[in-house]
C-alpha positions as YAML, in Angstrom:
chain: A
units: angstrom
residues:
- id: 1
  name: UNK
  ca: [84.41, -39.22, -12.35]
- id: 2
  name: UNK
  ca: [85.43, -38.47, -8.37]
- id: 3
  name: UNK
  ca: [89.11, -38.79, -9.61]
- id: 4
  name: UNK
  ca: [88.86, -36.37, -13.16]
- id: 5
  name: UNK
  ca: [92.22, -35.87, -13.97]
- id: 6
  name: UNK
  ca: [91.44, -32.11, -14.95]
- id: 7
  name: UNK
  ca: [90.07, -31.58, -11.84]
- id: 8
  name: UNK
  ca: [92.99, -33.38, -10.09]
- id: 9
  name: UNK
  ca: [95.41, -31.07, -11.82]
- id: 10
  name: UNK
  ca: [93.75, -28.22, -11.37]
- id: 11
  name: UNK
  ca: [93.29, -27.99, -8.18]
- id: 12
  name: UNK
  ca: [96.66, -29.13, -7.04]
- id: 13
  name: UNK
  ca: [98.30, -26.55, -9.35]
- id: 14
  name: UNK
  ca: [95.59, -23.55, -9.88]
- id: 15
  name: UNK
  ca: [92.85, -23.41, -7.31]
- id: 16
  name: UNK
  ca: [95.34, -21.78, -4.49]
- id: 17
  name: UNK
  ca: [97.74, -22.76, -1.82]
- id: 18
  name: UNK
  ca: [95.84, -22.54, 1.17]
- id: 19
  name: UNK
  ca: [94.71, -26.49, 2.47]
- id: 20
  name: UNK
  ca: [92.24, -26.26, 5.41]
- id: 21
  name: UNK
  ca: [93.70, -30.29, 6.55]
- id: 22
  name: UNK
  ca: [90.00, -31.54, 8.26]
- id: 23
  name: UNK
  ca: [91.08, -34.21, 10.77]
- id: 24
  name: UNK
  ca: [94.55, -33.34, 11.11]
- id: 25
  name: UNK
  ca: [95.90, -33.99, 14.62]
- id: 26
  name: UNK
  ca: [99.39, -33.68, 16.05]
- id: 27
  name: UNK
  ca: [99.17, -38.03, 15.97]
- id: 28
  name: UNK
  ca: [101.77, -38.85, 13.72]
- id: 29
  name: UNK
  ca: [100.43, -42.46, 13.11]
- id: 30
  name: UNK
  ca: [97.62, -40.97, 11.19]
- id: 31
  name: UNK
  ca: [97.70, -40.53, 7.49]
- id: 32
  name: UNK
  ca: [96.49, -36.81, 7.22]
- id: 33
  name: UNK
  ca: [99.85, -36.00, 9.34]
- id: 34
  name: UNK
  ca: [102.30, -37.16, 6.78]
- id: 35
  name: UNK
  ca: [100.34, -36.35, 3.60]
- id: 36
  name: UNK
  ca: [99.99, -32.27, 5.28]
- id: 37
  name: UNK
  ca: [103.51, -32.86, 5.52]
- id: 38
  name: UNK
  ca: [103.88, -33.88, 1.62]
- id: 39
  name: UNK
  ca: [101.54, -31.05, 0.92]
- id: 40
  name: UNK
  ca: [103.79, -28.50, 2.57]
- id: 41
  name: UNK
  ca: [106.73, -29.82, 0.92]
- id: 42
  name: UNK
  ca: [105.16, -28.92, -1.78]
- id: 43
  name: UNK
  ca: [104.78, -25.28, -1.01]
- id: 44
  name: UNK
  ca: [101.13, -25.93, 0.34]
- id: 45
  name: UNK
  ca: [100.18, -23.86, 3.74]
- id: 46
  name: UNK
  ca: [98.34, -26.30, 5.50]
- id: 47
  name: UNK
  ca: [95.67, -25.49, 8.10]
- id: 48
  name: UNK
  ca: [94.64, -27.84, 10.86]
- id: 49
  name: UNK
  ca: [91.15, -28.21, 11.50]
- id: 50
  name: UNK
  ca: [90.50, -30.31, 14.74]
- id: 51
  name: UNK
  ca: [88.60, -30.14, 17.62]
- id: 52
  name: UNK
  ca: [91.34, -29.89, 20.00]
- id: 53
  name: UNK
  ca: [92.90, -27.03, 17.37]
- id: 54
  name: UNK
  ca: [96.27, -28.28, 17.60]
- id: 55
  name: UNK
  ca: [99.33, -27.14, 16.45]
- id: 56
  name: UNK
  ca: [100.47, -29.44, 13.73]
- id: 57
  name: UNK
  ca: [103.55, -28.51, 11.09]
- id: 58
  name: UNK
  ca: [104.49, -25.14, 12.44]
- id: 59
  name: UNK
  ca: [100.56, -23.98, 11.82]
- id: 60
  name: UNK
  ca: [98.04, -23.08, 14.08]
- id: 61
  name: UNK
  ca: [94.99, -25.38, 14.33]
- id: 62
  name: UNK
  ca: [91.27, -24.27, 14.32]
- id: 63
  name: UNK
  ca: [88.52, -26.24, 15.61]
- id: 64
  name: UNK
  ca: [86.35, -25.87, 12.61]
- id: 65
  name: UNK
  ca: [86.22, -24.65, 8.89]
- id: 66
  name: UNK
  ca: [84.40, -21.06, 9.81]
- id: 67
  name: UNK
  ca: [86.81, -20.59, 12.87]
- id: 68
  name: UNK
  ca: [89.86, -19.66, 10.24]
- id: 69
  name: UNK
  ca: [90.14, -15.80, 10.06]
- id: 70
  name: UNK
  ca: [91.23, -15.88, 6.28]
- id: 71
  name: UNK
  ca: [90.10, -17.61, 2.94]
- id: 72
  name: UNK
  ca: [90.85, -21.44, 2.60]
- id: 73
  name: UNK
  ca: [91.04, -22.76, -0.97]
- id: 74
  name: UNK
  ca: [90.79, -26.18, -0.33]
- id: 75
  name: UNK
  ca: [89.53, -28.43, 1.73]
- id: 76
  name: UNK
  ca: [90.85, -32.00, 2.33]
- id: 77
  name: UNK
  ca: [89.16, -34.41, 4.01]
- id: 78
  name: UNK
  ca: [90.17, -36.87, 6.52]
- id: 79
  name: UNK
  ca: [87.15, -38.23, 8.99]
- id: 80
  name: UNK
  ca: [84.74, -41.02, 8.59]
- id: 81
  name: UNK
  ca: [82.29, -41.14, 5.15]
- id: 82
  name: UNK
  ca: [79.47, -40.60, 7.31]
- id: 83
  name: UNK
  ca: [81.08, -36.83, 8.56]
- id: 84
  name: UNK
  ca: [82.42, -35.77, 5.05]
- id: 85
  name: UNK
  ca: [78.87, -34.79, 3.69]
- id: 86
  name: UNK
  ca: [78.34, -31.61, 6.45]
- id: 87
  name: UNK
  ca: [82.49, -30.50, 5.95]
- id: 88
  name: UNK
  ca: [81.34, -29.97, 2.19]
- id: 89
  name: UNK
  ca: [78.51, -27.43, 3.19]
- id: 90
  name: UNK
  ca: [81.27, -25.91, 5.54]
- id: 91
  name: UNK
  ca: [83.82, -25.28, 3.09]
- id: 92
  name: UNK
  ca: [80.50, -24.08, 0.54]
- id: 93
  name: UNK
  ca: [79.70, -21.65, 3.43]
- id: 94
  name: UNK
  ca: [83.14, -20.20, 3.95]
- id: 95
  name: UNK
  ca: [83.80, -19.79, 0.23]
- id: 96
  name: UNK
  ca: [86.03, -22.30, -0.44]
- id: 97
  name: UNK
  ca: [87.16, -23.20, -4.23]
- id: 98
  name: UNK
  ca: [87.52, -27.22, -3.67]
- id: 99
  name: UNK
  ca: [87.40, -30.01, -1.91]
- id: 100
  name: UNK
  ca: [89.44, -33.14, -1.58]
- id: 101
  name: UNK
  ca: [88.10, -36.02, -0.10]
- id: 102
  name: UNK
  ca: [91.03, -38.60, 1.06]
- id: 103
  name: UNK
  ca: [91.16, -42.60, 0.14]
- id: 104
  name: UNK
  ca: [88.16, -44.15, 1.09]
- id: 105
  name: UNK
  ca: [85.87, -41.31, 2.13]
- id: 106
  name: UNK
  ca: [83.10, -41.43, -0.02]
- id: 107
  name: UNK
  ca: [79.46, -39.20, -0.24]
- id: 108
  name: UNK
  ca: [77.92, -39.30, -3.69]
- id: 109
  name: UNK
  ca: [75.22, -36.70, -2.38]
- id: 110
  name: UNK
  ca: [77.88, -34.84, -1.02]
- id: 111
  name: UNK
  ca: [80.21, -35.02, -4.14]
- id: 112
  name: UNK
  ca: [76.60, -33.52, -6.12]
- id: 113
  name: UNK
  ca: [76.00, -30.68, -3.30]
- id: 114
  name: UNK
  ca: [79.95, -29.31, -4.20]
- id: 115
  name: UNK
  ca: [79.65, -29.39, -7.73]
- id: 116
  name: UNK
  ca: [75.85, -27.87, -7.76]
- id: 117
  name: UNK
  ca: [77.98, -24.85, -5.49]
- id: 118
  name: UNK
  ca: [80.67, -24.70, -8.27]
- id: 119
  name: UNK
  ca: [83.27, -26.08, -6.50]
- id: 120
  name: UNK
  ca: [85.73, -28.38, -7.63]
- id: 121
  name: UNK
  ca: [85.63, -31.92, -6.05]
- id: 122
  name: UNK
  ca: [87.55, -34.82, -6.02]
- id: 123
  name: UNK
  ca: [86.76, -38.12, -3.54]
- id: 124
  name: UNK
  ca: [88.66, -41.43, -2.53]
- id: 125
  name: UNK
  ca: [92.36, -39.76, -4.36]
- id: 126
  name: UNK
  ca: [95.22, -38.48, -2.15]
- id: 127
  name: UNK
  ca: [97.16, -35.24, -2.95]
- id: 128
  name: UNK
  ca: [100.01, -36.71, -1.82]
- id: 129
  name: UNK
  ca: [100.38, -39.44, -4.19]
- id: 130
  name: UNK
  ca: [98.52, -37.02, -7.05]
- id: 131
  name: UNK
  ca: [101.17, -33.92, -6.56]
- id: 132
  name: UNK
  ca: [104.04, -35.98, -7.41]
- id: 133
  name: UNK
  ca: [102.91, -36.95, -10.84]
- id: 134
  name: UNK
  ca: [102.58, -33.43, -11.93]
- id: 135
  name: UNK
  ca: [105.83, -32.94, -11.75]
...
């Protein structure tokens, strides 16, 4: 269900190509730095969204969701469980068309309040290891 394989495909090859990266810091060691860098490779524009609104891949980092000037299409997920569930009513507010929650962050409630909003939603997959098998 979290990992639908339509949704999975769909989002990674219809929704758009703009990826609002929540958690995504210039700290290499992390995971959301090297799968942004997958995404891009991929001819994904990623968009940092950190508090300290780094830099990160060539593009600019904003401190939150509604801070970005333009439309997001996706949102992908990288902090704690217990944060995801308020950065799905962020991207709902700003009009996003998904979100992606990374390995191991997991809201059920959360998961319910993006698909009530007609977004698409997938939890605990990585678009990194998901883009390749498209291909």
């Amino acid at each position: 269900m979290y990992g639908d394989p339509a949704a999975i495909r769909k989002i990674l090859t219809e929704v758009g190509d703009t990826w609002a990266v929540v958690g995504l810091s210039t700290n290499q060691r992390r995971a959301a730095y090297g799968v942004a860098d997958v995404l891009q490779r991929y001819g994904k524009r990623i968009v940092p969204v950190h508090p300290k609104a780094e830099t990160v891949h060539g593009e600019k980092g904003y401190p939150s969701l509604d801070a970005i000037p333009f439309e997001v299409d996706v949102v992908d997920v990288f902090v704690n469980s217990e944060l995801a569930g308020p950065v799905v009513d962020e991207a709902v507010g700003i009009g996003a068309k998904a979100v992606w929650f990374q390995l191991g962050v997991i809201d059920e409630e959360a998961y319910h309040r993006a698909r009530e909003a007609d977004l698409l939603m997938v939890m605990d997959r990585c678009p990194a290891i998901e883009i390749p098998r498209l291909r």
